[in-house]
Structures are given as structure tokens and as C-alpha cells.
N, C-alpha and C positions, 0 to 999 in steps of 0.2 A: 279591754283597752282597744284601742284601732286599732292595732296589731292582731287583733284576737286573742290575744293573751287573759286568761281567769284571772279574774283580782279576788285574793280571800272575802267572804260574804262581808267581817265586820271591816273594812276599810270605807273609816269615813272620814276625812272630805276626800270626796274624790281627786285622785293625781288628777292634773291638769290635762294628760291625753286619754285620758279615759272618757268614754263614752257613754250615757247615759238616759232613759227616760224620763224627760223633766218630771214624771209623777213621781220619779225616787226622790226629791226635794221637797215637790211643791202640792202634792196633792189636797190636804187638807187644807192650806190658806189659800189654792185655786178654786175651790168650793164653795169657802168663805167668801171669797171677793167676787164671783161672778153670782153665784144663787141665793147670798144673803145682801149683798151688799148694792151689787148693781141691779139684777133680776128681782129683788125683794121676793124671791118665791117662795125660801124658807123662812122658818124663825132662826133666832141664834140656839133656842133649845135641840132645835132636831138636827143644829149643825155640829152642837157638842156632842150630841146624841150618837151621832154616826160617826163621830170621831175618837169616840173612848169607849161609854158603855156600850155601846152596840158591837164594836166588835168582841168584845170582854164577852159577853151575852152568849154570842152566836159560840166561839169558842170554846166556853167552859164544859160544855160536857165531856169535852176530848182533854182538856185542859182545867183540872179542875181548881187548881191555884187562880184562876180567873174568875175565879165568885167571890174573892174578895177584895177585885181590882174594878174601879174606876166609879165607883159608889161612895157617898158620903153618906156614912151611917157608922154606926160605933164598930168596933174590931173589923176595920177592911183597910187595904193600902189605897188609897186616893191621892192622887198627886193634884191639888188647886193651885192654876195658872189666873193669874187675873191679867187681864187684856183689853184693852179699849177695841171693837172689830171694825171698827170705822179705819185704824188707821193699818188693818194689815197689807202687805203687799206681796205675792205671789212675786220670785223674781226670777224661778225657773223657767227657759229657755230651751231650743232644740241645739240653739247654737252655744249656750252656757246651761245644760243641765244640772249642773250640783251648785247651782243659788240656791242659797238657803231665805224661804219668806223675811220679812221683814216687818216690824211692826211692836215685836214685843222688846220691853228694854229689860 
């Protein structure tokens, strides 16, 4: 908080005076929108890529319940979001950090 006060890890949305780095909201639709969207430098495969299995990947050997997340193949847990990425929007801020993107309905 401003105060300096610890807020418990799972509090999420953040209180109002609490204080934050907009990547705690917005990292992955920040990504999305500058290096897919405006930079065209990625594909959308390598932005799903870095946003789920990649880190599931990197993880599982410390973490081995993560070899059966974020793969679509038979007996693994995969969570499919369908999403148009044209229309996401990063809404996280220095001055409102806990915006949540926008984009998906």
C-alpha cells in the first residue's frame, strides 16, 4: 500500500491505495498490443507461446504438474480463450495500475 503496508499475495483487485506495477495487470495484453499489434514484430503464435506454454515449459521440471498444462493434446489441463487480438487493450497505468486489459467479452 502507500503506507508500506503488505497486502496478502492473493488480493486481487487491488484496494484503491494500493500501489502497483502496471505489469501486475497488464503484461501480457501490453505485449500483445505493442509487439503484435502495432510493431507487427511477433506472430500471435509466439505471443500465445510466451504467454502460457512457455512458461508451463520453462517451469515443469521444478513443477511437474505443469507438463500437463497449457497444451492441447489428449489427458492435459488447457484452458482455450478465444479472442479477436485486434481488439485488446492494455489499460494498465503508473497512475491506475490494477486496470485490468480489455478486449475480451
Amino acid at each position: 500500500m502507500l503506507d508500506g503496508t503488505e497486502l496478502p499475495q492473493d488480493t486481487w483487485p487491488l484496494p484503491e491505495k494500493a500501489w502497483s506495477q502496471p505489469r501486475s495487470a497488464g503484461t501480457f495484453s501490453k505485449f500483445l498490443c505493442e509487439y503484435l499489434q502495432e510493431k507487427k514484430a511477433v506472430a500471435l503464435l509466439e505471443v500465445i507461446e510466451r504467454a502460457s506454454y512457455g512458461p508451463a515449459r520453462i517451469l515443469e521440471d521444478k513443477i511437474p504438474q505443469l507438463r500437463k498444462k497449457s497444451r492441447l493434446q489428449s489427458d492435459t489441463d488447457a484452458d482455450v480463450v478465444i479472442f479477436d487480438p485486434e481488439t485488446i487493450t492494455d489499460n494498465a497505468t503508473y497512475s491506475d495500475p490494477a486496470q485490468p486489459f480489455s478486449g475480451f467479452e
